[in-house]
N, C-alpha and C positions, 0 to 999 in steps of 0.2 A: 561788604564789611571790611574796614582797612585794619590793619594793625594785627598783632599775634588775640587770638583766643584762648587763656591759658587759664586752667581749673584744678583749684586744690581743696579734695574731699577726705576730711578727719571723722574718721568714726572709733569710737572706742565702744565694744560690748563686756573687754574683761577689766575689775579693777583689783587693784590689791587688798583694798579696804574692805572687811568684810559686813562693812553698812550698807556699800554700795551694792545694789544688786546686779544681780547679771541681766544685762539686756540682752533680745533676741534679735529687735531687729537692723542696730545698725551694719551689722556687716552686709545685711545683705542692702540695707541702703546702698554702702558704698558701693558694690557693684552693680546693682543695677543703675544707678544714677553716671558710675561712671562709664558706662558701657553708653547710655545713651548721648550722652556729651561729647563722646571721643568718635563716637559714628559719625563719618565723614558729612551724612547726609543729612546727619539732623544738627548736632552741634559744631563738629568740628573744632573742639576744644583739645588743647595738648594735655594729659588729663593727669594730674600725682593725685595717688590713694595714699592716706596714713589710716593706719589699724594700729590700735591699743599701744600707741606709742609714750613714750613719758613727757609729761609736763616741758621740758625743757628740749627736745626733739622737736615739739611741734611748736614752741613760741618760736623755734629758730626756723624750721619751716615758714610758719608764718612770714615774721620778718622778711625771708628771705625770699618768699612769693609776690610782697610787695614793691622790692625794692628792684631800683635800676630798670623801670617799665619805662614804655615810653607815653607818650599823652594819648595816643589813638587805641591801645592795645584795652582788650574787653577781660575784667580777672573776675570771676565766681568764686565764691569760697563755700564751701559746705560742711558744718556741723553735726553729725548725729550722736548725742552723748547726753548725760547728765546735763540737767542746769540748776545749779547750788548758787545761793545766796549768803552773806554774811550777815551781820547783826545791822549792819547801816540799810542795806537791802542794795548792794553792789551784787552784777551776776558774773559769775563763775562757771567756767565750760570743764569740767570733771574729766578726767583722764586715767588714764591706768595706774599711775602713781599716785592720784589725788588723796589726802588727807583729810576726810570733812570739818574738823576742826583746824587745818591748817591751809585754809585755802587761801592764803597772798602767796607762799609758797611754793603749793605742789598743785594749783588749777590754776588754768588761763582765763586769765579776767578779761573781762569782756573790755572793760578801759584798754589795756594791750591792745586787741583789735583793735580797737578804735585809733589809738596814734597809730598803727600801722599803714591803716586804712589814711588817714588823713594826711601822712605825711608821702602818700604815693605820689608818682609823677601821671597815675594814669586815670585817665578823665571818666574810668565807666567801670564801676565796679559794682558789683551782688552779692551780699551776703546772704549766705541759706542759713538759719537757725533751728534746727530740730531738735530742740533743747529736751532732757528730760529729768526729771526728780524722782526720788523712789516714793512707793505707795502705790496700793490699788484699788482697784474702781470695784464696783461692787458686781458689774457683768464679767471679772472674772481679767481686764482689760490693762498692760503693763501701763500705767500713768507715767506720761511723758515731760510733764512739767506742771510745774505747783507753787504757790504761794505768790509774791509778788513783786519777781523778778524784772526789772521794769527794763525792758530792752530798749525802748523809745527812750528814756534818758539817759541808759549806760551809752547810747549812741547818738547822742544831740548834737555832742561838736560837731559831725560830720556835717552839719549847715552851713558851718565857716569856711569850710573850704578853697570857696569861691571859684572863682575862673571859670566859671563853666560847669566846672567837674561832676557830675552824679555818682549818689552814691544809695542805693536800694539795698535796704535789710528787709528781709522778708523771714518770719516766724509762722512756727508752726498752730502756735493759738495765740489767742492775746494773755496779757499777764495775768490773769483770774483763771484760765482756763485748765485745762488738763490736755494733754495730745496723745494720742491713743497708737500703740502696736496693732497691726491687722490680726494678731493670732490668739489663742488662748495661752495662758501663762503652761499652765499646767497641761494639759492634753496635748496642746501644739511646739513646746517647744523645740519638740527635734524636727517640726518641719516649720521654718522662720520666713516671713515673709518680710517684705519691704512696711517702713508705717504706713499708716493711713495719710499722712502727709507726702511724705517721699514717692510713696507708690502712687498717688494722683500725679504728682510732679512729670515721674517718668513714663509714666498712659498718656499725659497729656500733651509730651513730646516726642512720645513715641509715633502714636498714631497722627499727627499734629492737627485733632480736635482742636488744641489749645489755640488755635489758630482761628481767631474768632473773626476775624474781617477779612480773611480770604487772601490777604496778602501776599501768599507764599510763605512770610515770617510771623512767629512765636515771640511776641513782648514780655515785660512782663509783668505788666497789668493785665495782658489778656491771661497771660497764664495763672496769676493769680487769681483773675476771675473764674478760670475752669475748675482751681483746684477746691477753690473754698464750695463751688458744686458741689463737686464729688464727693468731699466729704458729707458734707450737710447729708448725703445717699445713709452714709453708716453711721455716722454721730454727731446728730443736728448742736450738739451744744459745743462743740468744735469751732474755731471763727479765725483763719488764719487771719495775720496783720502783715502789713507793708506798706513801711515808710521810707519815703524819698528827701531826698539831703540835697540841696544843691542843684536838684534834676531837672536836664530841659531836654524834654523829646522823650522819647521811647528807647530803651535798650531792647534792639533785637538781639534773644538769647541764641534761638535756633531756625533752622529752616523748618517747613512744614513740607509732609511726603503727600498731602493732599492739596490740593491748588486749587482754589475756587475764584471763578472769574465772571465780571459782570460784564456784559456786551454795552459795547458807545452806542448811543444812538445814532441811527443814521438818518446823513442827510435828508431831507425834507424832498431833495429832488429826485433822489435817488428813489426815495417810497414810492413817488408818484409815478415814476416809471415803471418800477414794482408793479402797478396798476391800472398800466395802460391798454387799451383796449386793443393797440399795433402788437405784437406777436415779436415784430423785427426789434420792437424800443425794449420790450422783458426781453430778449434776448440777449441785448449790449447790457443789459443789466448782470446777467449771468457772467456776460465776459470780463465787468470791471469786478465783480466778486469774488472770483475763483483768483485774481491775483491778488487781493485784500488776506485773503487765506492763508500766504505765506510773510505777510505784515506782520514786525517786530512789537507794533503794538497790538498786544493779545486780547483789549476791550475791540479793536475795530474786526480782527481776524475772526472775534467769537460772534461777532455779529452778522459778520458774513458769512459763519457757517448755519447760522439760523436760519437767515434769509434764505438760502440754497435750499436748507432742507423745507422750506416752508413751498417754494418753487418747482420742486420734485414733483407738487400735484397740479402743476398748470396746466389747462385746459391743452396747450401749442404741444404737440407731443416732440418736437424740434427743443422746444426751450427744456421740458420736462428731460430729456434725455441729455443737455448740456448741461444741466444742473446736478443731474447725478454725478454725471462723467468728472465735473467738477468737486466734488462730493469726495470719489473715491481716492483721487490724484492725494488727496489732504490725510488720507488716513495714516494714523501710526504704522511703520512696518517694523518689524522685530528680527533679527539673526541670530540665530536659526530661528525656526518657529517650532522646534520642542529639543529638550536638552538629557542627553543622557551622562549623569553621572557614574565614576567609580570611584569609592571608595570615600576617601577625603580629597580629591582630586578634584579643585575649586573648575568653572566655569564662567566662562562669560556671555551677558546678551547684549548686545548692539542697536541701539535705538534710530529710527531714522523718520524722519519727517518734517513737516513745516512747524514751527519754535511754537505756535498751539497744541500740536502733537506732543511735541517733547515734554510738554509739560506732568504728563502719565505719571504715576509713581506706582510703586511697587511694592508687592505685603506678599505673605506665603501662608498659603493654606494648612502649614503643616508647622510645628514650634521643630523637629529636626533640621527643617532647610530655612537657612541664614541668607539674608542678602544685603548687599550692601551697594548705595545706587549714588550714583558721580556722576551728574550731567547726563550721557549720552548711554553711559556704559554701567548695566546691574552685574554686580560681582555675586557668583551662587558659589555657596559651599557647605556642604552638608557633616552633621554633629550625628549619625545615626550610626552605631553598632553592632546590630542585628542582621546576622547574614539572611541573606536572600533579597527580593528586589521590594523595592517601596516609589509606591506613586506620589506626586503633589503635582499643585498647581502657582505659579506665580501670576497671580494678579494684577493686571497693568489698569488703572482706572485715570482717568482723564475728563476733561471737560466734553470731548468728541465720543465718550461711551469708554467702554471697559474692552478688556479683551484678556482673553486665558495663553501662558502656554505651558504646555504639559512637561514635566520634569520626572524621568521616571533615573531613580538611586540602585547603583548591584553592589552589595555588599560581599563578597568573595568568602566562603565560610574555608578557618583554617582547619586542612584535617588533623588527626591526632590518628598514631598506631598504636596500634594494641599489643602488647607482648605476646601474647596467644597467637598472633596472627602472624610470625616470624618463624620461619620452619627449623626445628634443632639440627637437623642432620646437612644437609647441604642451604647455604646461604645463597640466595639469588641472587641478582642487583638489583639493586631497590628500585624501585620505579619511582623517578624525580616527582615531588609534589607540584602540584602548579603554583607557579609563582605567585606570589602575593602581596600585592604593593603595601608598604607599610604606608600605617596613617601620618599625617604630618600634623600632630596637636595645631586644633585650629587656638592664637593666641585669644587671649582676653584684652578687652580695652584697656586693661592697667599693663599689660605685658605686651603691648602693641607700640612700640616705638613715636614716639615723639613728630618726631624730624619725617613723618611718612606723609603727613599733610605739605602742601603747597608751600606754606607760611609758616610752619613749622621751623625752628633755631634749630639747629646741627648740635649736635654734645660738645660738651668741652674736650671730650677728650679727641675726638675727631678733628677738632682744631688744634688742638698741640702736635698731634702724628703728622697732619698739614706740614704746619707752619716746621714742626723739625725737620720734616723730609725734606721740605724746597729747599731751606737755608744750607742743609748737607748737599744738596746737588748744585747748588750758588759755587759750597768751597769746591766742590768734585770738578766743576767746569771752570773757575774763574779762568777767565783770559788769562792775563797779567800782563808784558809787554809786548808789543806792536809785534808780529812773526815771531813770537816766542814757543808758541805751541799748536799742532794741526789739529784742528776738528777732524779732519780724515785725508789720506793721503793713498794711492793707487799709487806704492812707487813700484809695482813690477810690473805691471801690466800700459798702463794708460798714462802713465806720470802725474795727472790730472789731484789736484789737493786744493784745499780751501781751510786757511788761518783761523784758528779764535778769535773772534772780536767782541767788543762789546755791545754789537749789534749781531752776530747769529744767534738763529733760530732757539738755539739748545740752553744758552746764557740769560735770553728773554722770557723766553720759558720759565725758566727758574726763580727768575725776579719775579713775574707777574704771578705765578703760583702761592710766593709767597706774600706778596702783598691781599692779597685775593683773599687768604684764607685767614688772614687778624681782620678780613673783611664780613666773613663769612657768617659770623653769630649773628650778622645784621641785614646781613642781604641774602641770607635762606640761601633756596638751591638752586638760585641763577649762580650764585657765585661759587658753588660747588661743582658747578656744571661747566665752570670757565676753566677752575684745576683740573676737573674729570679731562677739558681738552689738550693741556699742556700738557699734562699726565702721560696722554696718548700719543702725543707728539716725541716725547720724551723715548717712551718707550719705542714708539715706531725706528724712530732715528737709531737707537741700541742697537734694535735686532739687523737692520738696516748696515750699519756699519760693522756691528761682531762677526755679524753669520758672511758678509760680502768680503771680508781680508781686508776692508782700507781704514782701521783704527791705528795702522802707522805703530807708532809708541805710545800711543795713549790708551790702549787695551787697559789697563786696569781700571784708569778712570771710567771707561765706558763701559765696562761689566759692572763696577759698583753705581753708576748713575742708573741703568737699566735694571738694576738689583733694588734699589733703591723706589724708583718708577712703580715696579711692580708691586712693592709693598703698600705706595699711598695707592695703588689701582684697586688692591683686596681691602683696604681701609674706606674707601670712599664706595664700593659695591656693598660693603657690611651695610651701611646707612640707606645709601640711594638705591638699592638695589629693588627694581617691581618685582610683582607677584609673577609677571612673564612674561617674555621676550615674543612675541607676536609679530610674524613678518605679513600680515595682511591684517584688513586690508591697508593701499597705499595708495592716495587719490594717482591718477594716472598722469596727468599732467605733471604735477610735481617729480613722481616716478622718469619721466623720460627728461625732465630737466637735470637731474639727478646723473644719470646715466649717461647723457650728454657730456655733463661736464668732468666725469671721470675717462672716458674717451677722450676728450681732449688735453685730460695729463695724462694719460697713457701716452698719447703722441707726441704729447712736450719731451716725455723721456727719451723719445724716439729719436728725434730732432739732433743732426750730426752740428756740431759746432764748426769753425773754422780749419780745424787740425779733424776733420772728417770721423772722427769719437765723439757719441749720443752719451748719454749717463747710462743705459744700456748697456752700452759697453764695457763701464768699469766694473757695473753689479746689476745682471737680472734683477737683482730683487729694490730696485726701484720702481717696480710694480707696487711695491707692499704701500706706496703712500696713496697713491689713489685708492687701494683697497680697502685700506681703513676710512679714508673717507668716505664713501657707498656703505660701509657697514655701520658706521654713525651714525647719516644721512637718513638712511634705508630706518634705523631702529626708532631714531628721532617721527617719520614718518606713519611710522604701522606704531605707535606708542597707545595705549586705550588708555591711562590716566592721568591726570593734571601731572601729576609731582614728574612722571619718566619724561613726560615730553618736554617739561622747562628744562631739565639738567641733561640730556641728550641734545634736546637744538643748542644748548650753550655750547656743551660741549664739541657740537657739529660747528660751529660758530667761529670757535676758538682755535679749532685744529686746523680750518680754513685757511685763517690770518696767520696763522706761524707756519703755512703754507707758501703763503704767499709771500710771505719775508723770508722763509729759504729759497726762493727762488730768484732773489735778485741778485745772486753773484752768477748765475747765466748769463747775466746782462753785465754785469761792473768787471766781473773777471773773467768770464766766457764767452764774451762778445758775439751771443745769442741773444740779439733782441725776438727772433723767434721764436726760442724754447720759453723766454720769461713771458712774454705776454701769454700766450697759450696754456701754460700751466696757471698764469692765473686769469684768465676767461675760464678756465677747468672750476677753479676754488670758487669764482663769483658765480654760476650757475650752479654749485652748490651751497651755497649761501643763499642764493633767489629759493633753492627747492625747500631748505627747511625752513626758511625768513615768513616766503609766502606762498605758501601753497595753494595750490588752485582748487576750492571745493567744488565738488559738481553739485551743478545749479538743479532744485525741484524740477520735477517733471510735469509740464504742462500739457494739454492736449490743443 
């Protein structure tokens, strides 16, 4: 899926008007629908909730969710409110401020949407309509929508669109219909549930039933097909609609945590060896199998796990026992294989096997333990309160069978002293409680940052702290003329100094920082990972030259550029900052390329020049730039999430190449053709470790 997934969910349940009644369930629509959209694993959608906002807040939302998209990017929109009508039979989305006799006014007409929608640049858009009217049903049931609000024409332009572009409205009944609350008005309102539309929506992207061809992906035709189901379960006269505008192909909404896979047939020749009467021919059958096992394509892999396990019962007790052997080589392996929690103290499991293994998804036995599954890596973190210890089970089911591991929770109980229990005459010292990790609110999908996804836009405001800070260390360093000012100078020790130019390290830095980051709202967190290095470089170079005595006369400059540094460094960890710094694991190859090449700046540093003074000499702490490189390197390498490992290897990336161009005046000015190439053979075998790391290969028997 190219392009941003971005989703804006308006629910209003309070209004000012005292016609309009109080609904129960959109609020909890909007959380739970935004909850499932923002989960990485199922929508991955950047998610804004609007609650009981006014007319004039949310047409500007609107608007402003529309505009400046680009053609590839996937926009949901979601409704859960009133839907009013005027005398012409135009429909109107009811808000907190709405006036039912003045609805051009104070509700959002459906028309609005519509030129918003139409005058988008982005080719794939959903509207949700859970429109509702007051009145009720006679089982007691809040009625959701009434009379004959025709959404199919308030949205007709959307056909002219052209270019391509799709655009799906999907409603919660057709326009004769009523659409029903899951709850009782009266008995249930203090405990409100999702509607009956909303709540199939989010079951059926939750669990991704909706996932009606096995695809991996959630359409949504297929989902409209599961939901208009589910209803029909509680209220057959219920009939959602959805029409398409413009639409070619299918909108995949979400992933699906359940993966259903149909085996290729296999070749004809291969059966019939299958079936040969030699023991040696089923045997080379076994051997091209077991490599088919770890094949990209998961129709041929599931077939050859079939085949194996169908060969387990061959007469050849040779073939039957390489069939297994083959068998077990393929199974899912899981790290650890049981997880003990404390507290709210998240966890991670680690997936490992051939790309048919992988494919497992993950449920929890338990509604306290949360997960949350990204490729390779299930994130646990548990919602439970109650001190003492609590069991679960995490679920891993797959096309290869299911498998358990056990997850056992200690919740730490706080004690409490008693007055009574404090002696009046002589005071002892207290006996220290045991410590007790406070909990760390796990956030909600609406209070869950944006910019945490891959593909996620960086904040604006992030981008101005950017862009101010590089352009302040632009003026903090400019060169200005030819030997007018030192980057750094050893005049008591080494004599040894190197000029500002418009080519060091520290100047280029600042340019590209700032270009990088009016780049940044477009190129996500490669390009934030590219300032994160120059950042670094920045900084290293500060401490490097304050704490060493060779800032000469420019000490103020380069306490405020490293002052500076440090500010976008806490600016850019607020946003990109993961759930945890994890130094394993780290594949082992990439590991010792790594390490290689920081050995060989160590020794670049070592490396005496002509006048018999290494860089050594002027400042030990010319250590500190290999350092930070292994420590980028190293983070980039043990990273378990999409988003740390793109903005760590840029960053590893980045600090590299402004490595490598500080070290060319060892060669221009310090007639060290030795020290420059070695320190950068140092940076290029750190660029090979995080560029391409070497995975290790399945294990075969």
């Amino acid at each position: 899926m190219d392009g941003s997934r971005v989703a804006l969910v308006v629910a209003n349940d309070e209004y000012d008007d005292p016609g309009l009644r109080r609904l129960v369930a959109p609020a909890q629509d909007a959380a739970a629908l935004a909850e499932v959209l923002a989960d990485p694993s199922v929508g991955g959608f950047e998610v804004k909730v609007l609650s009981n906002e006014s007319a004039q807040e949310i047409r500007y939302a609107v608007e402003d969710f529309f505009a400046d998209r680009r053609p590839e990017d996937l926009l949901l929109l979601h409704f859960s409110c009133h839907g009013l009508k005027n005398s012409a039979g135009e429909l109107f989305l009811a808000v907190a401020d709405t006036k039912p006799t003045r609805l051009a006014s104070t509700a959002v007409a459906a028309d609005f949407v519509n030129r918003q929608m139409a005058d988008s640049r982005a080719q794939r858009i959903a509207l949700f309509l859970d429109c509702c009217y007051g009145g009720a049903f006679p089982r007691g049931m809040v009625v959701r929508a009434a009379g004959e609000a025709q959404v199919q024409d308030a949205f007709a332009k959307q056909a002219d669109v052209g270019g391509g572009r799709g655009r799906v409205v999907i409603t919660a009944s057709s326009a004769m219909e009523y659409a029903f609350e899951g709850g009782q008005l009266a008995a249930d309102a203090s405990k409100p549930a999702p509607s009956v539309f909303t709540g199939a929506v989010v079951d059926g992207l939750t669990t991704g039933e909706a996932d009606r061809d096995g695809d991996g992906w959630v359409g949504l035709t297929e989902l409209v097909g599961f939901v208009t189901d589910r209803i029909h379960r509680v209220t057959p006269n219920q009939n959602p609609q959805m029409w398409t505008f413009g639409s070619q192909g299918e909108l995949l909404i979400a992933r699906s945590r359940v993966r259903r896979l149909t085996a290729a047939p296999l070749a004809p020749e291969l059966t019939q060896a299958m079936e040969s009467p030699l023991p040696a021919a089923r045997f080379g059958v076994v051997d091209y199998l077991r490599e088919r096992l770890y094949d990209e394509d998961l129709g041929q892999a599931y077939a050859a796990w079939q085949a194996l396990r169908q060969m387990i019962g061959d007469d050849s007790r040779k073939v039957s026992e390489a069939a297994s052997e083959a068998l077990s080589t393929a199974e899912l392996r899981v790290t650890p294989e049981s997880v003990e929690l404390s507290g709210t103290t998240p966890a991670d499991l680690h997936l490992a096997g051939p790309p048919i293994a992988l494919t497992a998804g993950a449920s929890s036995s338990v509604n306290w333990l949360k997960l949350e599954q990204e490729g390779e890596v299930i994130r646990l973190h548990a919602e439970q309160s109650t001190p003492g210890t609590h069991d679960a089970v995490v679920q891993l089911a797959g096309p290869l069978g299911e498998r358990d591991v056990p997850v056992r929770l200690t919740v730490a109980e706080v004690p409490t002293l008693s007055p009574k229990s404090v002696p009046r005459v002589e005071k002892p010292a207290p006996t220290p409680a045991p410590k007790v990790e406070k909990p760390t609110p796990t956030p909600t999908p609406t209070q869950r940052e944006p910019s945490r996804e891959p593909t996620g836009k960086p904040p604006w405001w992030l981008i101005a702290v950017l862009a101010g800070g590089s352009g302040l260390l632009i003026y903090l360093n400019w060169p200005g003329a030819q030997y007018a000012h030192y980057l750094w100078k050893d005049a008591n020790n080494t004599g040894w100094s190197v000029y500002r130019t418009w080519y060091d390290p520290v100047i280029l830095s600042s340019f590209v920082a700032l270009l990088v980051s009016l780049l940044a709202r477009g190129a996500g967190t490669v390009a934030l990972g590219v300032v994160a290095g120059c950042v670094a470089a920045l900084i290293q170079a500060g401490l490097l030259i304050l704490a060493g005595g060779i800032s000469y006369n420019e000490t103020g400059a380069w306490l405020a550029s490293t002052a500076v540094g440090v500010g976008l460094a806490a600016a850019l960890l607020i946003v990109l900052r993961p759930r945890s710094w994890p130094l394993r694991p780290v594949p082992a190859p990439a590991a010792a390329t790594a390490v290689v090449g920081v050995v060989l700046m160590l020794v670049s540093s070592s490396i005496k020049h002509g006048d018999g003074i290494s860089f050594f000499t002027v400042t030990p702490l010319a250590a500190l730039h290999p350092l930070v490189a292994i420590a980028l390197a190293w983070s980039a390498l043990a990273a378990v999430d999409a988003r740390a490992q793109t903005w760590l290897t840029a960053a590893t990336v980045t600090y590299s190449l402004v490595g490598i161009v500080g070290a060319i005046p060892a060669w221009t000015t310090g007639q060290s053709p030795a020290d420059f190439l070695t320190s950068v053979a140092g940076s290029v075998l750190i660029l090979i470790a995080v560029l391409i790391p070497v995975r290790p290969l399945p294990s075969r028997p």
